[in-house]
C-alpha positions, 0 to 999 in steps of 0.5 A, a space after each residue: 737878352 734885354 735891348 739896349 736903352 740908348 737906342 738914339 745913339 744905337 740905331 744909326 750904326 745898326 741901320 748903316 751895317 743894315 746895307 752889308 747885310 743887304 748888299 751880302 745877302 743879295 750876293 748869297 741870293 744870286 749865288 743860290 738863284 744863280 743870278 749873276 748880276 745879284 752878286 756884282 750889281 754891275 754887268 761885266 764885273 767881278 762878283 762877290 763869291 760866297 765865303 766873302 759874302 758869308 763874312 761880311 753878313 756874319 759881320 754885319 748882323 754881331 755890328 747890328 746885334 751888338 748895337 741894339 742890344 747890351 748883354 754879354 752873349 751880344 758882346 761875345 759874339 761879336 768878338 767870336 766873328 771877329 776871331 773868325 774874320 781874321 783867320 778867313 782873311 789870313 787864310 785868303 792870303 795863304 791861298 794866293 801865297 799857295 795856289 790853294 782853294 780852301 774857301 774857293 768853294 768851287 762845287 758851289 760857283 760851277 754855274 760860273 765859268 771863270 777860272 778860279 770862280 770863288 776865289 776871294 780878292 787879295 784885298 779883300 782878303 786884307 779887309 777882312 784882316 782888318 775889319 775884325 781887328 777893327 771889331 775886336 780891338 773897338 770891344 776893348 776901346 776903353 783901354 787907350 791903346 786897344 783904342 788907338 789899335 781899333 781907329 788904325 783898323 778902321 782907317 785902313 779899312 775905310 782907305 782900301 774899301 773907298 779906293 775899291 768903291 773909286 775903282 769903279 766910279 772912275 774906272 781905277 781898275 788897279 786900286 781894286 786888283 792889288 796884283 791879281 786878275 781877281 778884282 775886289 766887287 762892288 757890293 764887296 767895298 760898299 760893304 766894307 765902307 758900310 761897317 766902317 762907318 758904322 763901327 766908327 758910329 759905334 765906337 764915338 756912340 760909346 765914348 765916356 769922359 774919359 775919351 775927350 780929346 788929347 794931345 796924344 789923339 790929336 798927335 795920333 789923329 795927326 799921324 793917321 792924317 799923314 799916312 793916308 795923304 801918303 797913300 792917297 797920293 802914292 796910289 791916285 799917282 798909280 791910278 793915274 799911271 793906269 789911265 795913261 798906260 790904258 790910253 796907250 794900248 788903246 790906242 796901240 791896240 786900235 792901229 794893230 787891229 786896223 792895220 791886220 783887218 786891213 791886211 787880211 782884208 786885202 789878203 783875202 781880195 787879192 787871193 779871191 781876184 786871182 782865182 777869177 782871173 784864174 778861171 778866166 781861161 778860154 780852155 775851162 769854157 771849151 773843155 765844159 763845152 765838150 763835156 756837154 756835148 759829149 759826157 764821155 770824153 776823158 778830159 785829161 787830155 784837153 787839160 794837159 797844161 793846166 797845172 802850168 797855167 794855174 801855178 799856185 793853186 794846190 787843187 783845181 777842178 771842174 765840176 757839171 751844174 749839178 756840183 758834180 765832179 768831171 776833172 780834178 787835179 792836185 788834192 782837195 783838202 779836208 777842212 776843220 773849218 769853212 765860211 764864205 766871205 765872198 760871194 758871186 763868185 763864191 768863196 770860202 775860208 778853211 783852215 787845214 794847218 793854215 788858211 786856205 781859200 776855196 773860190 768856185 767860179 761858174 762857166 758859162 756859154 756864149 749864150 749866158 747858159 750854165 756850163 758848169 764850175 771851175 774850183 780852185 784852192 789856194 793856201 795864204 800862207 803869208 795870212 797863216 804866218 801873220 795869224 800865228 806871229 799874232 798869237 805866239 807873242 810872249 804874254 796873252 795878246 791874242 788876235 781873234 777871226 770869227 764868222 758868225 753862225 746863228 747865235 755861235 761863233 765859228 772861231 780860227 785858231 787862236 792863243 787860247 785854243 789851237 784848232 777851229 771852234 765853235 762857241 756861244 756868241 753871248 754871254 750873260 745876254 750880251 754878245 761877246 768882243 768878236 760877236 760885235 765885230 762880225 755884227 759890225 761894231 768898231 770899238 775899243 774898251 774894257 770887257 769880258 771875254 769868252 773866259 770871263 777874264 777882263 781884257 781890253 779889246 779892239 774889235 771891228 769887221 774884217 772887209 765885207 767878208 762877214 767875219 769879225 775881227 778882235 786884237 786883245 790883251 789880259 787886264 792882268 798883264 797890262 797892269 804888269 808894269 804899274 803893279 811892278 813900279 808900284 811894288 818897287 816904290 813901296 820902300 821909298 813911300 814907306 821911308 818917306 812916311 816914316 821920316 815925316 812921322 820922325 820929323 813930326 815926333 821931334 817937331 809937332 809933339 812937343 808943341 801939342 804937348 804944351 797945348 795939351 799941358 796949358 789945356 789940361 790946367 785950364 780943364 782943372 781949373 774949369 772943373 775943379 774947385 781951386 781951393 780943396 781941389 773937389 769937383 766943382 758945381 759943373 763937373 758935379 751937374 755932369 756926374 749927376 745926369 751921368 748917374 741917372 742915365 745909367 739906372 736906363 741900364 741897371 737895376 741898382 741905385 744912387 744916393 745924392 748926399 747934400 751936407 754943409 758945416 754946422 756953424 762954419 760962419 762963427 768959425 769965419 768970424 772968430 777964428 778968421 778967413 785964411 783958418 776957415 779955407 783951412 778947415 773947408 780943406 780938411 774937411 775935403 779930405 774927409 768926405 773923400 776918405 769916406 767914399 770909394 773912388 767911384 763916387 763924385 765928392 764936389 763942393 757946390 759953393 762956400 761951405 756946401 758939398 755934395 756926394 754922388 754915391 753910384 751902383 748901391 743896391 739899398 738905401 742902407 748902403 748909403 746910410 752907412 756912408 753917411 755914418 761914417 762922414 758923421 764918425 770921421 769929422 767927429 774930431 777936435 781940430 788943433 787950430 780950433 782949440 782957441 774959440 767958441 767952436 772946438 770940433 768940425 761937424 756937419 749936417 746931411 741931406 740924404 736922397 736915394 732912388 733907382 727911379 730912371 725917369 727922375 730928374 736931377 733938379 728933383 733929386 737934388 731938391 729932394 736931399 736939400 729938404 733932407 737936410 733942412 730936416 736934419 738941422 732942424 733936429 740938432 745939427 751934427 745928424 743926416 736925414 734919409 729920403 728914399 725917392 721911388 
């Protein structure tokens, strides 16, 4: 494989598809090392999964291959992975139209616990799509319409990776989502518009001639332009949406969490105050005084009122110093769960179908002696029945009470898990919504919960209880809305779109056609001679250093030939200056049949022409051309059959090299002293110079 020698033009575009490798092999290292902020480069935030990942480092490396490099297995496997990008991408988008898994890759992403961890983004998947077709039809960009094809892909692609990119800057979390909970990554857009930019590089480092700019670009370009204003102000409008309906929740969220801590704040108060006022019976103190005087005495018959006087309380009981049980009436429950949340006297919170409150008040003498215990539980029905009006709510909105336990939360039941549970209060080093609430925390923001799914929370301490608080929504059900209105007002902005591009074809087109037209006569005019229509000294120069340029690639060679008319002054003289231009035009048509229609014919000034003859293999190639000038002016011209000169002939310079460090002031100097020696040797002949 032979490296490319136009690297000036080529490395740029290879360095900027350099950073999508970086960005993609780093993903591909945190998935390996299991690292996750590798793969998002953000704590928090969606990673690139490993099938995207893979992708874009195939796709990076055939832009960088094919940059520096120009062979035809360079060239192939470009538009291999290509191919392969437009299947992976439309198989992205069967995933989501079939719940499937086939590039999920889910054995691989097992350390990540998030539902669906490998599954690739909506737009992500559109991306790929797009991004091979912008690699596939770039390949053939030297046909118009494959050309036009490949800068539509490219615009597409740089709009959905720059909003993916503006998503994260400005916290646009919808222009990164597209309708679903899975977020296009960071490293993900900042790889999509490194190959946008350097595919772009690519295409403008390869323009010929030919891909000056038109009327028909400059429309194109135009339609572009509108397209993108249209979608730029279609999705900033929705990202504006999002903020506002963001600043809403929040600030709902915000004042539902307040008023619940509050009310199990108060609620827990309030039950904890009547279970000591409860205690506070003269009869509790008498029957412990007895007790200790006599620990045989059957109780029971001191406490016949008992359970009239402590209505409310599905168990009391009395209990020694030592916590050991002397009375009991009612049925102590079995508790799934149990915190303290006050102390002195102590109380506890347990769940058993509903929340409870388990309050023991200590009894003591006149003397300040310990007599013993009274225990009481009471059910808080009225917390219960907030709690599962809470979580029972149609959608994902979830109201979350947790105490803290080392480095675990001890959780109620909530929307996720029906019964009390215990999990780990960090994750990936930082702590969880209701971990910061039971520290002490009150906020509101965007965050990741125990699932890994994005929510926004408001988070806050419960009281003085020692449990945390957290009132939180899905992401993916409060964008619900916006993607709605998003998705019902695609067909306006699509007709809108469409009528503005109508209006511009019946408007704007024919106005760039006439521009084009008038620029197009002033091109002809500035590079072509007015009189035989040949290229002229201009063009001539700019063929020439084309030429050589292109021996850097090849291992053939050119042929310059300088010729001019024997005796064109005596024919200017006698015949006269309207029959002279007359014989310069048929004398034009000659050296044009001679020549392929490869080669560059110019006239340089008066009766001084030159051919540029490219790709010949051997100097012998371009003798038999110059033959063949000789042979074809070698004729009697009708309009010459009064004078002194009868027929048309012409003298050659010729020069040929496949030196790739020539100049072209020395390549021309060498055919002119070619053909000073051919007019030396009798005119109506050509001299062959081979350059090395």
């Amino acid at each position: 494989m032979q490296p490319n020698q136009s690297t000036p033009s080529n490395y740029l575009p290879a360095l900027v598809a350099g950073i999508a490798v970086f960005f993609s092999a780093l993903a591909l290292l945190g998935h390996a090392l299991h690292i996750p902020i590798l793969t998002s480069l953000m704590h928090d935030q969606q990673q690139m999964v490993i099938s995207t990942a893979t992708g874009i480092l195939l796709a990076a490396l055939a832009v960088v291959i094919r940059n520096l490099y120009q062979h035809t297995a360079a060239r192939l496997f470009l538009k291999f992975i290509a191919l392969a990008l437009i299947v992976t991408g439309a198989l992205g988008l069967l995933e989501f139209r079939l719940n499937s898994n086939w590039l999920d890759f889910n054995e691989l992403h097992k350390y990540n616990p998030k539902l669906n961890p490998g599954r690739m983004a909506l737009n992500t998947a559109i991306c790929f799509i797009l991004l091979g077709g912008a690699m596939l039809f770039g390949s053939f960009s030297k046909r118009e319409n494959f050309y036009y094809a490949a800068i539509a892909c490219l615009t597409l692609l740089g709009i959905f990776s720059s909003l993916g990119v503006l998503s994260f800057i400005a916290n646009f979390e919808f222009l990164s989502s597209f309708g679903h909970n899975n977020r296009m990554a960071l490293p993900t857009a900042l790889s999509f518009l490194a190959l946008t930019i350097a595919i772009s590089l690519t295409q403008k480092s390869r323009k010929d001639p030919g891909h000056e700019i038109t009327g028909s670009k400059l429309y194109m370009t135009l339609e572009l332009l509108l397209v993108l204003i249209v979608m730029i102000v279609a999705l900033v409008s929705f990202a504006s949406s999002q903020q506002r309906v963001e600043s809403l929740m929040a600030n709902q969220l915000e004042k539902v969490a307040y008023q619940s801590r509050d009310y199990f704040d108060t609620a827990f108060t309030l039950h904890h105050e009547a279970a000591i006022l409860n205690a506070d019976k003269t009869e509790f103190t008498e029957v412990l005084l007895k007790y200790r005087q006599n620990p045989k005495l059957h109780l029971a018959g001191y406490l016949t009122s008992i359970e009239t006087l402590n209505r409310g309380f599905i168990m009391i009981s009395l209990e020694d110093p030592q916590h050991v049980e002397i009375y009991r009436t009612g049925q102590a429950v079995r508790s799934q769960q149990s915190i303290q949340i006050f102390t002195n006297p102590s109380s506890y919170l347990l769940w058993n179908e509903g929340y409870l409150l388990r309050t023991s008040v200590p009894k003591f003498d006149d003397a300040g002696e310990l007599l013993g215990y009274v225990v009481m539980e009471q059910r808080m029905d009225e917390i219960t029945r907030f709690h599962n009006n809470a979580i029972s709510a149609a959608g994902t909105r979830d109201l979350v009470l947790c105490g803290l336990q080392n480095d675990y939360q001890i959780c109620y039941p909530f929307r996720w898990n029906s019964q009390p549970a215990k999990y780990y209060g960090y994750l990936d080093g930082k702590p969880l919504p209701v971990t910061r609430a039971a520290i002490g925390f009150t906020d509101t923001a965007i965050t990741l919960d125990f699932r890994r799914e994005r929510v926004m929370a408001s988070i806050g301490p419960v009281g003085q209880t020692g449990l945390g608080m957290a009132v939180k929504i899905d992401l993916h059900e409060l964008y619900e809305p916006i993607r709605n209105q998003f998705y019902a007002s695609l067909p306006i902005f699509i007709l809108l779109t469409i009528f503005s591009l109508m209006l511009m074809r019946f408007k704007l087109k024919p106005l760039i056609d006439d521009i084009e037209r008038s620029r197009r006569k002033l091109g002809k005019m500035a590079l072509q001679d007015p009189l035989t229509g040949l290229a002229n000294r201009t063009l001539f120069n700019d063929r020439l250093e084309f030429a050589i340029s292109k021996l850097a690639r090849n291992n053939k060679k050119i042929g310059l030939i300088y010729l001019d008319v024997d005796y064109f002054k005596v024919i200017n003289d006698s015949y006269g200056h309207m029959i002279g231009d007359q014989v310069l035009i048929w004398f034009a048509s000659k050296l044009k049949e001679s020549v392929r229609l490869s080669d560059t014919v110019a006239r340089i000034g008066g009766d001084e022409f030159s051919i540029i003859i490219e790709d010949v293999q051997e100097s012998s190639d371009v003798a038999r051309i110059a033959s063949l000038i000789l042979e074809k002016l070698n004729h009697h011209l009708a309009i010459l059959e009064k004078g002194p000169v009868k027929k048309v002939t012409a003298s050659l310079g010729v020069a040929v090299t496949s030196n790739k460090l020539i100049v072209s002031e020395s390549l021309i100097s060498y055919a002119d002293q070619a053909l000073y020696r051919a007019k030396q040797k009798g005119r109506n002949t050509f001299e062959l110079v081979d350059v090395d």
